[in-house]
N, C-alpha and C positions, 0 to 999 in steps of 0.2 A: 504494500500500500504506500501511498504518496503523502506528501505536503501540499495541501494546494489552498493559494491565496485569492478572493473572490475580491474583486476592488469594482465598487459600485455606490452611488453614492444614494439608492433607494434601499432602504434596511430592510422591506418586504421582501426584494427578490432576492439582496445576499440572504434573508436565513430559506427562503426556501432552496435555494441551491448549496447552501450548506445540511440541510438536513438529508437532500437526496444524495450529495457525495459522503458524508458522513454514513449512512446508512449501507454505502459499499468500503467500507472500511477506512475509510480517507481522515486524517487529519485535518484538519479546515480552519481556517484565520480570514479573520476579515478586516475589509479597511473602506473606511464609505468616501474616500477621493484619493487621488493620485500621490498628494501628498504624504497622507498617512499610511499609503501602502509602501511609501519607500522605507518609512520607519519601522513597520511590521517586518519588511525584507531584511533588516540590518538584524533583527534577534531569531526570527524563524523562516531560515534561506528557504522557501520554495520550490518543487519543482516545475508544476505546475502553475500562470497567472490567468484567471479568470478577470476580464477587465472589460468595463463599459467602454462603448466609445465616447459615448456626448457625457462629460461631467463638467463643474462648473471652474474650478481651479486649474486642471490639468487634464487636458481630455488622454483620450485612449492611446493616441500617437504619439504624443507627448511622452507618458510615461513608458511606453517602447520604446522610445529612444533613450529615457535616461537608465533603463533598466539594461539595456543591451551594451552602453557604455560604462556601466558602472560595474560588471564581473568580469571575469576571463569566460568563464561558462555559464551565462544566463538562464536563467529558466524559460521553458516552453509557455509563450504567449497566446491565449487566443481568444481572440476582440468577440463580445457580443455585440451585438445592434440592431438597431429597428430595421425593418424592410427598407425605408426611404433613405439610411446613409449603405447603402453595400457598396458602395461604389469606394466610400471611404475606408469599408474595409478592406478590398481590393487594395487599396493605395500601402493598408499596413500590414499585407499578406509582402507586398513587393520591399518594406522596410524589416523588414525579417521575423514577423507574426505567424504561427506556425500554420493556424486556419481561422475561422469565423463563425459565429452559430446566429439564431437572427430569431429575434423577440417576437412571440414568446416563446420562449424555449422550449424545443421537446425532452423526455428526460432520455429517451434512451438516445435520440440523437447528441444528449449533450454527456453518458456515460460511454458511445463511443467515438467522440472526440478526446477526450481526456484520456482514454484506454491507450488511443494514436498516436498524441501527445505524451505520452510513458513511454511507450515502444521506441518512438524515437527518443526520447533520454536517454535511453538504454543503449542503442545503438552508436548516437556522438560519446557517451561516456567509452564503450569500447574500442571506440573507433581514438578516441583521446589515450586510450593506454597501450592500444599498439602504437600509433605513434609514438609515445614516449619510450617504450620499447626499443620502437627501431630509431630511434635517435641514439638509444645505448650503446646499440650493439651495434651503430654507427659511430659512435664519439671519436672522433681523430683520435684522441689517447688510447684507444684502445687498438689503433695499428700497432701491430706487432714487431720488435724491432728496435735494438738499441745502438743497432751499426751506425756511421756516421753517415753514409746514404739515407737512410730512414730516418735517421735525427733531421737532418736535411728536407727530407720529403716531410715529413712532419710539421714543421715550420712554416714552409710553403701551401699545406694545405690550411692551416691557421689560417694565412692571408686571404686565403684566394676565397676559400668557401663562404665568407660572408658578403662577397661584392656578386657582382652579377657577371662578372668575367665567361666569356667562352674559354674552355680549357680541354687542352690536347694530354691526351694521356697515351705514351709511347712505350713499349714492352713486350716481352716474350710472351707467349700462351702462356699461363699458367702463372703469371705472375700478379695477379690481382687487380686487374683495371677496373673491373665492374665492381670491386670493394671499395677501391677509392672513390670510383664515380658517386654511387651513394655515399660515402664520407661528408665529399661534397654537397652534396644534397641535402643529408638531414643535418647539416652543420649550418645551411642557409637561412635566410630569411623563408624562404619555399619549403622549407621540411613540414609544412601542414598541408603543401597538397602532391600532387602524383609522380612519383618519380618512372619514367616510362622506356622501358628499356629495347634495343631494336636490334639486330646482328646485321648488318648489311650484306655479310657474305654467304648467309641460310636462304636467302629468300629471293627467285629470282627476278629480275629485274621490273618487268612490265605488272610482279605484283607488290615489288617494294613499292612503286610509285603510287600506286593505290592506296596502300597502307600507309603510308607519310599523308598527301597531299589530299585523300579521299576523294570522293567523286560526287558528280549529279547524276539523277537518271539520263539513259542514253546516252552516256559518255564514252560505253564500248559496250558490245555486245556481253549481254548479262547482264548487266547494271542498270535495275528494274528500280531503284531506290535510291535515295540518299543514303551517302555512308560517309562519316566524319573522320578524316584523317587522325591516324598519331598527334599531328604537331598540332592539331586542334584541342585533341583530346587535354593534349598537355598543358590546358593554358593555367598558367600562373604557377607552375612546377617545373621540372629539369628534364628534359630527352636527350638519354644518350644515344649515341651513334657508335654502336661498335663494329671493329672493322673499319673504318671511315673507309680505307684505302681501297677498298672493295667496290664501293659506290660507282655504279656506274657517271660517264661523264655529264649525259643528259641529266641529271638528277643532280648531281652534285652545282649545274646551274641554277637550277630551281633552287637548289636549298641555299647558294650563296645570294639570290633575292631573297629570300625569307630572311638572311643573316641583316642583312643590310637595312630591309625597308621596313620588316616587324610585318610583312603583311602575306598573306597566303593564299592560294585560290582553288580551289576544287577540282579535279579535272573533269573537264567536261562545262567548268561554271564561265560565268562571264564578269565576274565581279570578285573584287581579293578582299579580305577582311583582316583587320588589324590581329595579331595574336601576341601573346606577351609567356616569352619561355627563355628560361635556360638553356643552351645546349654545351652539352659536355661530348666529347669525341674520342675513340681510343683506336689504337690501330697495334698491329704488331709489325708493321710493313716499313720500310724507309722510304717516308713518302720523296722524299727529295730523288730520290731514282726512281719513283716512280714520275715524279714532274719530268723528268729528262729524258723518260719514254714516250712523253705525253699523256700518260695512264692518268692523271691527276691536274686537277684545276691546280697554277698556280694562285692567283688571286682570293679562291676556297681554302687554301692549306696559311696563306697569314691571317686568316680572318679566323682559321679556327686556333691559330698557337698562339692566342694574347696572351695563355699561359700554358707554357710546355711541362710537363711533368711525366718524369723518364723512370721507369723502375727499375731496377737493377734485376736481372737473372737470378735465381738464389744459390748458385756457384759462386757470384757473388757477392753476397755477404753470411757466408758460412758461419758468422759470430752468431747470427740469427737462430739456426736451426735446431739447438734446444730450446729456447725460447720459445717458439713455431712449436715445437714438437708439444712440449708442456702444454700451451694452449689447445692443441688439438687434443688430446689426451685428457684435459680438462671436460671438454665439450662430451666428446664420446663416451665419457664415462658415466656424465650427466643422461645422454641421450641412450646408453645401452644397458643403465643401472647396473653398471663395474663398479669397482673399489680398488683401481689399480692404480698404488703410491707415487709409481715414477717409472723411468727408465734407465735400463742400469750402463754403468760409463762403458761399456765396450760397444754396446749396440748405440750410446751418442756416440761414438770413434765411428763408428761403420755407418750412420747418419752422416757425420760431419766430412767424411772422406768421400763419397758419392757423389756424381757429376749433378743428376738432377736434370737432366733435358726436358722435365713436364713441369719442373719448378714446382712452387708450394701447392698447385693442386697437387700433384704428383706424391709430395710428403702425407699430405691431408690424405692420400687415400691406402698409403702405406701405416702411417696410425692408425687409421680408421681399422683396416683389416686385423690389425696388432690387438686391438682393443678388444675386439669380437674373439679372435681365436684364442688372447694369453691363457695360460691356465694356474697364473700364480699372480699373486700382489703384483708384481714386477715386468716390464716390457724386457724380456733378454734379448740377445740377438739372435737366438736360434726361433723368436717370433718375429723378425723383419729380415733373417738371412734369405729368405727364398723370393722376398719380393723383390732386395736389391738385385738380387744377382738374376731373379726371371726378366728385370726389366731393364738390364744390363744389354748392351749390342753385341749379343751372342752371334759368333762368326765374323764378325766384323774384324777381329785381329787375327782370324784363320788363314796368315797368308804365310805360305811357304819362303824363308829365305834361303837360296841357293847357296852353296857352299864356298864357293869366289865372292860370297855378299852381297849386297843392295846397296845401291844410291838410296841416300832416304828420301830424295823428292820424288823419286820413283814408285817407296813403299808408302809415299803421301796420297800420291795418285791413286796407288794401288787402292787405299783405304777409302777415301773419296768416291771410288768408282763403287767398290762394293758397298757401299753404305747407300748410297743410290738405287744400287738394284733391289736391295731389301727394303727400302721404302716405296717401291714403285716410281723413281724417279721425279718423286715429289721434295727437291731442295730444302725444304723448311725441314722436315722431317727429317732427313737425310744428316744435316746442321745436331741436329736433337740427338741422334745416333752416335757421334762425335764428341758432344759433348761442345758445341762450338757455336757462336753466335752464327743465324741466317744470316749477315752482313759479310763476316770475315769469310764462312764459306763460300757464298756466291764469287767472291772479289780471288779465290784462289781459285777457285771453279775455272773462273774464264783467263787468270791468268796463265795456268797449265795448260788451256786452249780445251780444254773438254767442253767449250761450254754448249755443243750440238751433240752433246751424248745424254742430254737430258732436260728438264723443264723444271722452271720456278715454281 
């Protein structure tokens, strides 16, 4: 049952609508003008306000307004009125009154307004502690990391996340971009509404642009309807762009109008409408070779790095990986109702000594596995030896050296070639197998002249 305040300044109709909400178990306070309901509000916060419109001191809009400025969480307002002002209660449904009921009141019409009125309580209050939730488990201090890289990144996200900055987030797979991106987010001004997240490289092309820019009916075959893009949906929140570098070129025009003018247009529409968002961007690609292929807008890539923020591989900053490890070990022990102390110092040696080509998801799911199988207090290494070494580049050093020797830039080659074949000729992957940045391998790739024996 509720708190609900009746603000009316005829004593007839407050006790009769006190006696029927009292009657369904409701606490009930009254105040016969605008005035005196604000002082009843200061001793018996409400959740519910039942309130005239026409009174003599302080009509019904009036005290919506000062009631909705004076909380952080307001209580559910909802205006009664005679038939002849609805128009005025229209006017304080649009000033943030929840509904309206209309003199003389019905009873059951007016127990399931207030029933609606709860529900929605219920709802913004949950809705209020997930977000404060995901602000937690968001709080820049809580990135992990007390490398001087991370100390650094740390700093930077301080600045950056309370301004409205576009910001480039550049990194390995598996090195946390879409963590930061929300860092950013729920560290904003914006952390009360959508953080909307997109992969540009999942999704292909002619339906990314649907999905960003939305459409009108008859814009292409199938499209019976309107449908509201991402960047619409997103307004007054953060859309990330992962992948940027993936974006097709046509799209990535569009989206450098939307950067520049704040305005957006539907496809298929005729008309662009003002949108107000954050955009956060992340790639694992070097866009600057990608501009020099043409693969990438230059003019798109400074408009998205007003602020560059680079993560480190976590080969990296190996000071990290106990740290990382604890926390994950933390989480899972939570999430699989374990009771496992720690990790014991040979299996951090064989953590900390490990290349890591998937980076900290990679670790996160090397705990995670450790957590579920231990069978004692204790992470050993004989509960993470099978996953380092299963996900070790088995064969990849299988190469014969002849008994006259090898040139090592030959058994470089060698290495390179087969690391290729085992990925299917996918470079990025190939780099991971190696234990090697995508950049430095490409740049030896084509220096040795292999670079027509395979694909980026």
């Amino acid at each position: 049952m509720a708190d609900i305040l009746i603000v009316d300044d005829e004593p007839l109709q407050r006790s009769i609508l006190k006696t029927i909400l009292t009657e369904e178990g409701h606490e009930v306070h009254e105040a016969g003008s605008g005035t005196e309901a604000l002082k009843v509000m200061r001793k018996f916060p409400p959740q519910v306000v039942l309130t005239d419109l026409r009174m003599p001191d302080m009509d019904g809009l009036q005290l919506l307004e000062r009631i909705n400025s004076l909380q952080k969480q307001p209580p559910t307002v909802l205006i009664m009125t005679a038939y002849g002002t609805i128009s005025s209660a229209v006017e304080a449904i649009k000033k943030g009154a929840f509904d309206y009921l209309t003199k003389p009141l019905d009873k059951d019409a007016l127990l399931l307004k207030v029933r609606q009125a709860l529900e929605r309580n219920e709802l913004l209050r949950q809705n209020m502690e997930l977000q404060d939730a995901l602000c937690e488990r968001f709080r820049i201090e809580g990135i992990v990391g007390r490398s001087e890289r991370m100390v650094h990144l740390i700093e930077t996200l301080r600045k950056v996340s309370p301004t409205n900055a576009t910001v480039l987030i550049v990194g390995e797979s598996g090195t946390g971009k879409e963590l930061v991106a929300k860092a950013i987010h729920y560290n904003s001004p914006r952390r009360g509404r959508s953080f909307t997240a997109i992969n540009c490289a999942s999704i292909p092309e002619n339906l990314l642009e649907s999905e960003l820019f939305g459409f009108e009916p008859g814009a292409f075959t199938g499209a019976t309807s309107r449908k509201k893009g991402l960047i619409e949906l997103t307004a007054g929140g953060t859309l990330f762009l992962d992948e940027i570098g993936d974006m097709p070129l046509n799209l990535q025009a569009k989206l450098l109008r939307v950067l520049q003018d704040g305005e957006v247009r539907r496809l298929g529409g005729r008309e662009s409408f003002r949108v107000d968002m954050r955009v956060v961007a992340a790639t694992h690609q070097e866009i600057e070779e990608l501009i020099g292929k043409g693969l990438f807008r230059e003019d798109l890539y400074y408009r998205l790095k007003v602020v560059t923020i680079k993560l480190p591989p976590l080969r990296e900053r190996k000071e990290d990986i106990p740290l990382l490890a604890g926390y994950f070990l933390k989480r899972y022990n939570e999430e699989f109702g374990k009771r496992i102390k720690g990790i014991e110092e040979r299996a951090l040696e064989a953590l900390r000594d490990y290349h890591w080509p998937g980076n900290i998801r990679q670790l996160q799911s090397v705990i995670e596995r450790a957590v579920i199988m231990a069978d004692s207090d204790t992470i050993t290494y004989d509960d993470i030896r099978e996953e380092l070494t299963g996900m070790a580049p088995k064969g990849v050093m299988e190469i014969e050296i002849p008994s006259e020797g090898i040139v090592f830039e030959e058994l470089e080659k060698a290495l390179m070639r087969k690391a290729m074949r085992m990925s299917n000729n996918v470079a990025k992957r190939a780099a991971e197998l190696l234990g090697m940045s995508y950049k430095t391998f490409w740049y030896r790739w084509e220096k040795f002249g292999l670079g027509k024996e395979g694909e980026k």
